[in-house]
N, C-alpha and C positions, 0 to 999 in steps of 0.2 A: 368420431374422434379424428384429428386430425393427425397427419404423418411429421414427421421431422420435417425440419424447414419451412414446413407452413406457415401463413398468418398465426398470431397470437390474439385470439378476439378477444374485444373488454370484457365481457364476463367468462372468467375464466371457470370451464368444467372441473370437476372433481369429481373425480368416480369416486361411488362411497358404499355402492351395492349394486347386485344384480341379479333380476328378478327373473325365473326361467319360466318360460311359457311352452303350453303344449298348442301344438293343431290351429286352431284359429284364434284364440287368446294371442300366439306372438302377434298377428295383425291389430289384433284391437288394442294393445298397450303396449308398443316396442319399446316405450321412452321411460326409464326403467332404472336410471340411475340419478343421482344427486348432483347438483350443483349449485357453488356460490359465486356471487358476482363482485369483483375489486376491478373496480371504476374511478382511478384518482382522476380528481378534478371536475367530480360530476357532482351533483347536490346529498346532502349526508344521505337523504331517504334512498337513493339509490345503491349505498357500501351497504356489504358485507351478508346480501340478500340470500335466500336458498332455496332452488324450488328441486321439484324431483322431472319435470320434465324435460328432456332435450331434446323435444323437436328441432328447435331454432341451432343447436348446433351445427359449424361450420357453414351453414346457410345464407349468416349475411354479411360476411366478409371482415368481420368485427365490430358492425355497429349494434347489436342486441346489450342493452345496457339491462334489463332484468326480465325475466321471465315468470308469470304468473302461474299459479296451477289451477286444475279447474276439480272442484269435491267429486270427482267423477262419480262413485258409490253414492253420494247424496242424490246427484242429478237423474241417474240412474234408479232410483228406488223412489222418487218422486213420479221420474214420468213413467215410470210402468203402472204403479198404480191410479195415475189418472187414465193410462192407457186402458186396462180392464175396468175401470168405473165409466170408461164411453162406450166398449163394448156392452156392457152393463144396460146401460140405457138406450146401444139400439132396438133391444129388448120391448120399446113402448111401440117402435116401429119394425114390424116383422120384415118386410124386401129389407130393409139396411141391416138387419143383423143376417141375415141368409146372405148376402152379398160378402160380408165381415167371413162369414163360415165358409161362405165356398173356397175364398180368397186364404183360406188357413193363415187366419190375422190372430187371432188368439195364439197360433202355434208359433207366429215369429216377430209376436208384441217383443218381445223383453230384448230380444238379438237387434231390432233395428232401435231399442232404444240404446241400448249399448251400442252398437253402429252410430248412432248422430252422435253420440254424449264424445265417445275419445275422440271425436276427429276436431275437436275446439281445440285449439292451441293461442295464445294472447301472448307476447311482448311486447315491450318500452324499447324504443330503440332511439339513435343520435334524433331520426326526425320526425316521429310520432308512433302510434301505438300501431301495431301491425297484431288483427286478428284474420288467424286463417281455421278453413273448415277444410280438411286434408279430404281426397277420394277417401269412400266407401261402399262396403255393399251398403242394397236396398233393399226392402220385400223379399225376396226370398233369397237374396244370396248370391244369387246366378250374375254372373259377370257382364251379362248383357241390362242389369238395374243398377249397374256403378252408379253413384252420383259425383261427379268430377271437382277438383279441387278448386277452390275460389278461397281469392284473401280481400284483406282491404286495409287502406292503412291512411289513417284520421290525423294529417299532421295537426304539432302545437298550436301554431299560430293562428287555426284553423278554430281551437273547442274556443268555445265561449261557456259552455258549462259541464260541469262532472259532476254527478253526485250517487248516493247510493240510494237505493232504494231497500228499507228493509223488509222483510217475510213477516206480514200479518193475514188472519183469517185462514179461512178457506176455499179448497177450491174442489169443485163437483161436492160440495157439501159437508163431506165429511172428511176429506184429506188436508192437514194439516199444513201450510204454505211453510216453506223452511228454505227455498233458494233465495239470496240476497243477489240481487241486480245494478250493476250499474249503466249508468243511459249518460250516455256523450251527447253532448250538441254543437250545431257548427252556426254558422249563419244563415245556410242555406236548408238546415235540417227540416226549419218550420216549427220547434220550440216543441208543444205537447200535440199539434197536430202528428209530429211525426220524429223521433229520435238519428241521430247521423250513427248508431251503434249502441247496443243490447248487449250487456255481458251477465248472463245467467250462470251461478254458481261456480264464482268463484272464491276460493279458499280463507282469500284476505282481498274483501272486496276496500275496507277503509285505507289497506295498504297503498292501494291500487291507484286508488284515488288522489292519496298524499303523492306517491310520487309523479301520477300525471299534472298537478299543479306545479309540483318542485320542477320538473323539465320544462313545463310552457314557462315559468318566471326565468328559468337558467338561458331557455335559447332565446326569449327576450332583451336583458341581459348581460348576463356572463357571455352565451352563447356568441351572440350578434357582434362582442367585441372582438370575442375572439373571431369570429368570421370576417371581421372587417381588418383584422391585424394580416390576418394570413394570406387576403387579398391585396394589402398594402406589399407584404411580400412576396409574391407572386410579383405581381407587375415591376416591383423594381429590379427583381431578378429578371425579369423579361426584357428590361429597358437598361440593363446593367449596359457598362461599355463596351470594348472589346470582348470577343470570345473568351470564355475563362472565366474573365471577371468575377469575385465574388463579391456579396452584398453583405456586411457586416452585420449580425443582428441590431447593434446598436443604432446601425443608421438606417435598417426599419422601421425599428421600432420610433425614432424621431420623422422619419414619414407617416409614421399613423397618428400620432402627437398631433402634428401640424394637420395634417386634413381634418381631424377633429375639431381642434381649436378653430380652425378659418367657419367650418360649418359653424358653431356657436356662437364666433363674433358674424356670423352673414345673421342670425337668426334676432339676435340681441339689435341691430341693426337695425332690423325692420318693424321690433316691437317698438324700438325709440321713434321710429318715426311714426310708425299708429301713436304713440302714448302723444307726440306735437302736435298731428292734426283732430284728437280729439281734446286738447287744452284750448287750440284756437278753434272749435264747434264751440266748446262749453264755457270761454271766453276766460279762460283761464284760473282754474277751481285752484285752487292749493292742494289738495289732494292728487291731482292729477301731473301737476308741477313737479311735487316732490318725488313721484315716481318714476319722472322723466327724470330727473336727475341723477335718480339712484341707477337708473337705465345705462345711462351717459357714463357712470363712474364703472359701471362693469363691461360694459362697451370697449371701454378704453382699456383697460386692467385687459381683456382677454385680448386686443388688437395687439396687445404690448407684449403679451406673452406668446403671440402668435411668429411676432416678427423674431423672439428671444430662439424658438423653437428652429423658425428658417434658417437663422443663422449657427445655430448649434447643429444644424444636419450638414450645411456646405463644408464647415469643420472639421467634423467626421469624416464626408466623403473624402 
């Protein structure tokens, strides 16, 4: 929780319970109360969310826009029992089940599957999804089989696909598949050779999902303009005149106007001039003619409003 006068991060916490632990449970589940997330001006899939985890609070300075949960008790009672169904089966193979026994792997199966399972932690944040695996014990406990904390974090602009995978059949034969999976991909992931990120068992994996497309189309966007605004402001405030100087909102926002506009007539530009030199390739189709026209009439329309925009910021200044 944070003190007075702190940041106020976008998904704001709301304590709604709190769960007491004995002995080594407070390590394995510290995160223990409720929270919801009110994020104005972020995509509807992102209002009004509620998870119970709060790892990610005061962590990342207010950009954690939602927080997923992970079925921990599902995950957990999955892989314990495929854990005793491969003890099970070293059974065909005597040295690998003596190894298993000498190892007292039956006696600390269930703790190190509880051990991997709570240290998943998954958020949406301003620039992509950030999952981390927090330090825990390993094998037997002992401080010296930590396995140390590692995250990773899959910006937007980066997936090119999301999708869920849902729980069919089984697995070691008779255990029933019940975790739902979602697999990210990026460009460089290599598609089904290999996924850019594996998320196994989480609570509302279709959630998950909708709002990882609702953020890549927002920072596309919504996002990008607003990033391109605030840069407009910035540099004019940088370039303001004298010390002091203040930059009106108005006549920012008519600098970011204008740089817009000038890109789209640069752009419109050069389509009209590809759309000429393929009318004189193609000797002059009528199709290609009336394109170039219609080219030419938005050409002008946007040069015209480009100069309306210049002149309405010296104005202002």
């Amino acid at each position: 929780m944070t003190s007075a006068g702190a940041y106020t991060p976008l998904a704001t916490a709301t304590a709604t319970a709190v769960v007491s632990h004995e002995g080594e449970d407070s390590i394995l589940n510290p995160y223990s109360t409720s929270s919801t997330s009110n994020c104005p001006g972020f995509p509807p899939e992102a209002q009004n969310r509620v998870w119970d985890d709060t790892f990610f609070d005061g962590e990342d300075n207010g950009e954690v826009i939602a927080v997923f949960d992970f079925d921990y008790a599902t995950i957990e009672d999955f892989n314990t029992k495929v854990g005793f169904a491969s003890l099970a089966a070293f059974g065909l193979y005597p040295p690998l089940l003596g190894l298993a026994l000498l190892g007292c792997a039956p006696c600390f199966l269930r703790r190190n599957v509880e051990w991997s399972a709570r240290s998943q932690h998954v958020a949406l944040t301003r620039d992509g999804i950030r999952f981390v695996r927090d330090r825990r014990p390993t094998c037997w406990g002992l401080s010296m089989c930590d396995a140390g904390r590692s995250s990773k974090t899959v910006p937007y602009d980066q997936i090119t696909d999301c999708d869920v995978e849902e729980p069919a059949g089984n697995t070691c034969l008779c255990i029933a598949n019940v975790l739902s999976t979602v697999n990210l991909d990026t460009a460089s992931s290599g598609g089904q050779a290999g996924k850019e990120l594996r998320i196994v068992g989480l609570k509302d994996p279709v959630g998950f999902k909708k709002l990882v497309w609702a953020m890549k189309r927002f920072n596309a966007i919504g996002g990008l303009g607003r990033g391109t605004h605030g840069g407009v402001v910035a540099n004019s405030m940088h370039r303001g005149g004298a010390k002091g100087d203040a930059v009106t909102p108005a006549a920012a926002s008519s600098g970011a106007g204008g740089q817009e506009s000038e890109s789209i007539a640069f752009l419109l530009r050069e389509i009209r001039d590809e759309l000429r030199e393929l009318r004189k390739a193609k000797g002059g189709e009528d199709a290609v003619q009336s394109a170039t026209e219609v080219v030419d009439m938005v050409t002008t329309a946007a040069e015209t409003a480009t100069a309306d925009e210049a002149t309405n910021h010296h104005n202002i200044v």
